[in-house]
Backbone atoms as SQL, in Angstrom:
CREATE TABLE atoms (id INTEGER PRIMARY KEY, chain TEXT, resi INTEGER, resn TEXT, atom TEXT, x REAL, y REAL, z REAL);
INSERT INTO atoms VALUES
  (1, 'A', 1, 'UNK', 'N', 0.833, -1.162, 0.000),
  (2, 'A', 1, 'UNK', 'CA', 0.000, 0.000, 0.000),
  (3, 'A', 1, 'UNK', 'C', 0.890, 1.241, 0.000),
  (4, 'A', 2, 'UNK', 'N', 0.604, 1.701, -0.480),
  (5, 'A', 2, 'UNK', 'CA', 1.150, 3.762, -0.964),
  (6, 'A', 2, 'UNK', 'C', 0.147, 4.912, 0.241),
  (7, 'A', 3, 'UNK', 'N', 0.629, 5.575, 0.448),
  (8, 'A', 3, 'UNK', 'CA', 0.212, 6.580, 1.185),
  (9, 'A', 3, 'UNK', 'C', 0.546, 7.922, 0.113),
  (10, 'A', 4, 'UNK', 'N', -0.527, 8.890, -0.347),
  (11, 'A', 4, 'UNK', 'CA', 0.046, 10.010, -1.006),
  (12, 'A', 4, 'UNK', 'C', -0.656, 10.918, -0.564),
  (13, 'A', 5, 'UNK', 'N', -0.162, 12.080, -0.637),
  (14, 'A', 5, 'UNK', 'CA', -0.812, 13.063, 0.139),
  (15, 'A', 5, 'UNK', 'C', -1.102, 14.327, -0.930),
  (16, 'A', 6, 'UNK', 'N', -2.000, 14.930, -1.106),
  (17, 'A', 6, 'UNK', 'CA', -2.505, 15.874, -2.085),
  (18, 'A', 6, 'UNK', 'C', -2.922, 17.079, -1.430),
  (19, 'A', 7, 'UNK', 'N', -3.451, 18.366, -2.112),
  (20, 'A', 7, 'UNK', 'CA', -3.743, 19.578, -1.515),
  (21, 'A', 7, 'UNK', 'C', -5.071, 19.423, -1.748),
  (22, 'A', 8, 'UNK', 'N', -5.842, 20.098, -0.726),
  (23, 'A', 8, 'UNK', 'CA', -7.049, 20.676, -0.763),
  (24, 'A', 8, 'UNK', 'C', -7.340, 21.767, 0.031),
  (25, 'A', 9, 'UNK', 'N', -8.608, 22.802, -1.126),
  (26, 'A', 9, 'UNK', 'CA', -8.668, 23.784, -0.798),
  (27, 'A', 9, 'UNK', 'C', -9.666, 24.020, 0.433),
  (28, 'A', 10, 'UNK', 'N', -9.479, 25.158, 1.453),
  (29, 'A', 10, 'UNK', 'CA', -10.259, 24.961, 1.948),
  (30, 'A', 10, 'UNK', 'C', -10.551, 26.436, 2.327),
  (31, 'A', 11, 'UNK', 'N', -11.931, 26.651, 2.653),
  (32, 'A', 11, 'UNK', 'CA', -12.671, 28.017, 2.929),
  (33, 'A', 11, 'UNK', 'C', -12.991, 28.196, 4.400),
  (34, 'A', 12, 'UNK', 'N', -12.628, 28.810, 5.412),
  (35, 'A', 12, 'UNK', 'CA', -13.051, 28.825, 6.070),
  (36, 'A', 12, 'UNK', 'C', -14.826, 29.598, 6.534),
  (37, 'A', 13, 'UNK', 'N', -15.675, 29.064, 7.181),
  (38, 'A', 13, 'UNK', 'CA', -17.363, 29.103, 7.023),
  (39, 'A', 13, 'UNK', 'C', -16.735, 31.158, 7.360),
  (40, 'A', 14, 'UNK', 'N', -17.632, 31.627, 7.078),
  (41, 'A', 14, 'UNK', 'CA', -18.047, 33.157, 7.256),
  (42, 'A', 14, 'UNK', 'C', -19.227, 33.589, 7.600),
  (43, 'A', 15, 'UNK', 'N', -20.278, 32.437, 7.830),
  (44, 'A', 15, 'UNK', 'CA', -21.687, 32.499, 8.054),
  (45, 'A', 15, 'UNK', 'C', -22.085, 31.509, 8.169),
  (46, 'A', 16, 'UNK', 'N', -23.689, 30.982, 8.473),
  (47, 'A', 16, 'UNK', 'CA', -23.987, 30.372, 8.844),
  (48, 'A', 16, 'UNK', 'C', -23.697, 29.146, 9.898),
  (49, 'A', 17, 'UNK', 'N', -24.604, 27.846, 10.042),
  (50, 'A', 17, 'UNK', 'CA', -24.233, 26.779, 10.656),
  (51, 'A', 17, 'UNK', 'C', -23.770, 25.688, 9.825),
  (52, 'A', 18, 'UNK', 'N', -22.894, 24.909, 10.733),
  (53, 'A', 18, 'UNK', 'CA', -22.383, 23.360, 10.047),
  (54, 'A', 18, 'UNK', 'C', -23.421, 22.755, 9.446),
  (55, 'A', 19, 'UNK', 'N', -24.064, 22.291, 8.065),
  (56, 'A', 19, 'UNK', 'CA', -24.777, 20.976, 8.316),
  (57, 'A', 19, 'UNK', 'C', -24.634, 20.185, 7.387),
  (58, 'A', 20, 'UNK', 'N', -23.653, 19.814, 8.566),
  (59, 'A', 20, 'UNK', 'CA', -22.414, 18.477, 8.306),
  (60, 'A', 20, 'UNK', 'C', -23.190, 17.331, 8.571),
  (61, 'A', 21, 'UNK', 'N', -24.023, 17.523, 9.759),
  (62, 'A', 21, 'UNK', 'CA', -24.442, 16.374, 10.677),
  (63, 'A', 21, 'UNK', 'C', -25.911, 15.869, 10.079),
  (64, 'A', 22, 'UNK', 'N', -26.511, 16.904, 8.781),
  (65, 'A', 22, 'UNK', 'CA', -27.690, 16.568, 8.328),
  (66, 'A', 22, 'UNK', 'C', -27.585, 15.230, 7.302),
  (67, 'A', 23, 'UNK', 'N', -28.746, 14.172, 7.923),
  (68, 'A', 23, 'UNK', 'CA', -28.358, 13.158, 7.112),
  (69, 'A', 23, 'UNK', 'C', -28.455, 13.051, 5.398),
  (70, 'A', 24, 'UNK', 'N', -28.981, 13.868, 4.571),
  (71, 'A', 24, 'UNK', 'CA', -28.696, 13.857, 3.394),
  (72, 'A', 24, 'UNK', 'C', -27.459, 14.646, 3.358),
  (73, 'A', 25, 'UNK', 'N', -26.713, 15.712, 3.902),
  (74, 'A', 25, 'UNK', 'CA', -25.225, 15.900, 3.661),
  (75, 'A', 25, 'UNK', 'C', -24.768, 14.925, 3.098),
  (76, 'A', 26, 'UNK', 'N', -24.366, 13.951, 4.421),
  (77, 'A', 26, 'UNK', 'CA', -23.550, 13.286, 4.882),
  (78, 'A', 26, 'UNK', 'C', -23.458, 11.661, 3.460),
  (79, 'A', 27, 'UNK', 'N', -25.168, 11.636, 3.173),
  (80, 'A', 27, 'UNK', 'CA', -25.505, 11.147, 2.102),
  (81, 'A', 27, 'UNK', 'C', -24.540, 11.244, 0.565),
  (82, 'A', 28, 'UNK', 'N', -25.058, 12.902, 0.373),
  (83, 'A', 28, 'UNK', 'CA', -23.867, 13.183, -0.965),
  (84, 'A', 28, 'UNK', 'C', -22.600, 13.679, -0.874),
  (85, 'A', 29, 'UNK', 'N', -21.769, 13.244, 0.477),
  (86, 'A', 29, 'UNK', 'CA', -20.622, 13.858, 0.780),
  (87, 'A', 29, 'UNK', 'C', -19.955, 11.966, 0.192),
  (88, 'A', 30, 'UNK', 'N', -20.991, 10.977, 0.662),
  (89, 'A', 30, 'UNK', 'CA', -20.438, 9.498, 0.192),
  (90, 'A', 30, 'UNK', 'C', -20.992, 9.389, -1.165),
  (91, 'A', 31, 'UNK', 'N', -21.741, 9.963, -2.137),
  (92, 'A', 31, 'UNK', 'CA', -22.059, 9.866, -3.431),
  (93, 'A', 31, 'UNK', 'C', -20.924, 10.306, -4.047),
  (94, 'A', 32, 'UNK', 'N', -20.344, 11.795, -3.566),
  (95, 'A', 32, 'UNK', 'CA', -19.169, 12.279, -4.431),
  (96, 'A', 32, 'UNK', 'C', -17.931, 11.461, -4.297),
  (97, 'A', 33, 'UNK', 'N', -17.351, 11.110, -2.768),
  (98, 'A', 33, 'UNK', 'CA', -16.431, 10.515, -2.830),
  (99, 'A', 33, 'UNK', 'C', -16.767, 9.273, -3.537),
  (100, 'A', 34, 'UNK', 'N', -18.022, 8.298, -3.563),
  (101, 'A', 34, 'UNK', 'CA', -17.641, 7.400, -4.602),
  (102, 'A', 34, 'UNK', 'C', -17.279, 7.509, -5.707),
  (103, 'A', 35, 'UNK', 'N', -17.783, 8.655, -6.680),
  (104, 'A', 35, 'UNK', 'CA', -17.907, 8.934, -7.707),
  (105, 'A', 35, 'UNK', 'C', -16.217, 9.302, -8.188),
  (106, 'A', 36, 'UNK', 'N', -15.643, 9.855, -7.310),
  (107, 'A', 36, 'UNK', 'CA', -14.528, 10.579, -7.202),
  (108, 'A', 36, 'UNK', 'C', -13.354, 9.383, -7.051),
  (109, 'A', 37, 'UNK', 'N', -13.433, 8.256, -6.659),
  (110, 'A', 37, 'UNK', 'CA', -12.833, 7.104, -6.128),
  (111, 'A', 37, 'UNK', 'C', -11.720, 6.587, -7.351),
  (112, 'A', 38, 'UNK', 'N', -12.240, 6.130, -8.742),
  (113, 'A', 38, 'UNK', 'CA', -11.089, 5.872, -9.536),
  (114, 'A', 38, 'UNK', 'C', -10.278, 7.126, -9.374),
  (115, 'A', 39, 'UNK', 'N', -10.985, 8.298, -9.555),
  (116, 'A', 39, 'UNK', 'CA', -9.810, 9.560, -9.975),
  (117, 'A', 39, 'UNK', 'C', -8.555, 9.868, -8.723),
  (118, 'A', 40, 'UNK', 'N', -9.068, 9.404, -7.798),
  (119, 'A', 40, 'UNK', 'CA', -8.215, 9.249, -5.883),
  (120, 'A', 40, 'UNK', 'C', -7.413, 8.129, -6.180),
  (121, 'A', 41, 'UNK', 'N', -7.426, 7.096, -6.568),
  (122, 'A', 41, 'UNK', 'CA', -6.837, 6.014, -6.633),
  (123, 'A', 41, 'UNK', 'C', -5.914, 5.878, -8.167),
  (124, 'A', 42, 'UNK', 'N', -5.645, 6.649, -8.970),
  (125, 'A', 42, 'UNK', 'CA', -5.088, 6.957, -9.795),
  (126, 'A', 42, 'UNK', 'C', -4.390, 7.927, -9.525),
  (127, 'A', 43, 'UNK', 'N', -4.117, 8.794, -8.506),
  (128, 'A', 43, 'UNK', 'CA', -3.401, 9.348, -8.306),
  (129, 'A', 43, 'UNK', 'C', -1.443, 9.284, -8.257),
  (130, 'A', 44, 'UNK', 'N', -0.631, 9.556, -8.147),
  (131, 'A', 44, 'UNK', 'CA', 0.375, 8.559, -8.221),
  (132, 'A', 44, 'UNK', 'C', 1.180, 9.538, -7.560),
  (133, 'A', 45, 'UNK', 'N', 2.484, 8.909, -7.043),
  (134, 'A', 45, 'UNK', 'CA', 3.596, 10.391, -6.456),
  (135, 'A', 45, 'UNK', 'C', 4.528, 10.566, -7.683),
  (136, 'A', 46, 'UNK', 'N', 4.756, 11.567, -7.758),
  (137, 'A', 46, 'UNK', 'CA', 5.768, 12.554, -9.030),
  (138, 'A', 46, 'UNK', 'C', 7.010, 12.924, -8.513),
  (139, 'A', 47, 'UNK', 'N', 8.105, 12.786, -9.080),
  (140, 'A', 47, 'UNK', 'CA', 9.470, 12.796, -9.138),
  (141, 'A', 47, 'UNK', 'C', 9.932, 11.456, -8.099),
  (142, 'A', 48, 'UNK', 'N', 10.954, 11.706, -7.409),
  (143, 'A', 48, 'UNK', 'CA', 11.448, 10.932, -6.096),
  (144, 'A', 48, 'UNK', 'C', 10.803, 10.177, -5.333),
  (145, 'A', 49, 'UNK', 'N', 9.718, 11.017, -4.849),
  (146, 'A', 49, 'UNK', 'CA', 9.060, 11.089, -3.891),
  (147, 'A', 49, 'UNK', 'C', 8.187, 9.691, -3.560),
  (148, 'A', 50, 'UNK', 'N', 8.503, 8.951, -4.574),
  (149, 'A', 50, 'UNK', 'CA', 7.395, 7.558, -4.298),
  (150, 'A', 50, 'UNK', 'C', 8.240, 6.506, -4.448),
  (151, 'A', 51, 'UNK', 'N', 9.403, 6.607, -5.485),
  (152, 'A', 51, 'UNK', 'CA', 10.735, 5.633, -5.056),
  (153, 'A', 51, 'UNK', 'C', 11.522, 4.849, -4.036),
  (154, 'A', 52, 'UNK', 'N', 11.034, 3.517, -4.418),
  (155, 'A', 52, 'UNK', 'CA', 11.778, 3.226, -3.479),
  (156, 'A', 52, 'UNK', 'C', 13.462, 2.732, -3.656),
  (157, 'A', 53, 'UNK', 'N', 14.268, 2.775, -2.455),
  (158, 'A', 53, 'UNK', 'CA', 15.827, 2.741, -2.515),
  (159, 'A', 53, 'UNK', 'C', 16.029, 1.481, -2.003);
């Protein structure tokens, strides 16, 4: 197994409340990451950085 680590952007809230905890969120927060899953797992490390010695 590979461990890679990538950037993400992030906004901090300026208003309103979390609703993180609402169960359809939480619903299409696991629709996207499935959807998103080959493109995460195709990811790969670039230059050195994934070589092993």
């Amino acid at each position: 197994m590979s461990v890679v680590q990538f950037g993400v952007d992030y906004f901090p809230r300026t208003r309103g409340v979390s609703t993180l905890s609402s169960p359809s969120v939480i619903v299409k927060i696991l629709r996207e990451a499935f959807k998103l899953r080959k493109k995460l797992n195709a990811i790969r490390p670039s230059g050195d950085a994934g070589s092993k010695k």
